[in-house]
N, C-alpha and C positions, 0 to 999 in steps of 0.2 A: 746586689741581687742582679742576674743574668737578665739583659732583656729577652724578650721573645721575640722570633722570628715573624713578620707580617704573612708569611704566605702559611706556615704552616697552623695547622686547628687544633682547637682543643680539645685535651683527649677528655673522655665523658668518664664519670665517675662509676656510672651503671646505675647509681641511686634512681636516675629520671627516664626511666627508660615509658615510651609513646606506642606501646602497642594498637596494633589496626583492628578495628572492632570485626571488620568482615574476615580476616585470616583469624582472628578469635571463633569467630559462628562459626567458620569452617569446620575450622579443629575442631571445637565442641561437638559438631555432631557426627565427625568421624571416630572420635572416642566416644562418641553415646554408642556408636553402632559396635566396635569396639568389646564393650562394655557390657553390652546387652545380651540375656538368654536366648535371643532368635532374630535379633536386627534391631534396629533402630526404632527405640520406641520416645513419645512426647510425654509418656507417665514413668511414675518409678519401675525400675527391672526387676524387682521381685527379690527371690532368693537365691535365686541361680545365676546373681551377675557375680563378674570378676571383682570388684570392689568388695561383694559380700566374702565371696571364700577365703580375698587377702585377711578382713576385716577377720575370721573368724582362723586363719594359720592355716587353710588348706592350699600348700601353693601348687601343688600337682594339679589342681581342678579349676584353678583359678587360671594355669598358662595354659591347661588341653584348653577351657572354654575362650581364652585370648587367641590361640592359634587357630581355633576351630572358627571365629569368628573373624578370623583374619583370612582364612581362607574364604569361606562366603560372602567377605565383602566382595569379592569380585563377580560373582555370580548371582546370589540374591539381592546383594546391597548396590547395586548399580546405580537404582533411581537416587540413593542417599548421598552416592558416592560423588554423579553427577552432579544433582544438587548445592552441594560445598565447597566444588570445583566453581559453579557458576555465581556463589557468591562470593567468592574468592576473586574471581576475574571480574564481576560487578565493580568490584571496591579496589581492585586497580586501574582500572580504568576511567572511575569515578578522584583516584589522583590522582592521575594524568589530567584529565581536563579540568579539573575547578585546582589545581596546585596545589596539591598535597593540604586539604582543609582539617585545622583542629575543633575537636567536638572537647570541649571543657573549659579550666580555667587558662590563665598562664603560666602557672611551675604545673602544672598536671593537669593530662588532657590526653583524648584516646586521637589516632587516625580515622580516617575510614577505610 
């Protein structure tokens, strides 16, 4: 058997991969805004979101109301937009100072 090399690392399986909970929120409610019949809501979207129309085979109504709400995130969805932004740079800069802390066990456990 080959030794291994000391300098070089070991490549990752993919199997364990440590997702960051705050680039998790982020995303989350970039795609809720996304998602949603007129911005970002904290309840269910009703029947006019984009998950409904995939769910139901209309893809035509499903990409107008994804690009339609892809264009308004810039202009209505601001506060949302910022928001995700800020906690996204919350929780890196939260690994920068406390060094990169894990929230979980030891084989599985999130970032912040």
């Amino acid at each position: 058997m080959a030794r291994r090399k000391k300098g070089k690392a070991r490549s990752r399986n993919g199997m364990n991969i440590h997702p960051s909970i705050t680039g998790l929120s982020s995303g989350l409610m970039v795609a809720s805004w996304l998602n949603s019949k007129s911005g970002w809501t904290a309840t269910a979207e009703g029947k006019e979101s984009v998950t409904n129309w995939l769910q139901q085979g209309d893809f035509n109504r499903a990409l107008a109301r994804f690009i339609e709400n892809g264009k308004t995130a810039f202009t209505q969805g601001q506060p949302t937009m910022i928001k995700a932004l800020g906690i996204a740079t919350v929780g890196s800069v939260a690994r920068k100072v406390l060094k990169n802390p894990k929230i979980g066990g030891t084989k599985f456990y999130f970032r912040i």
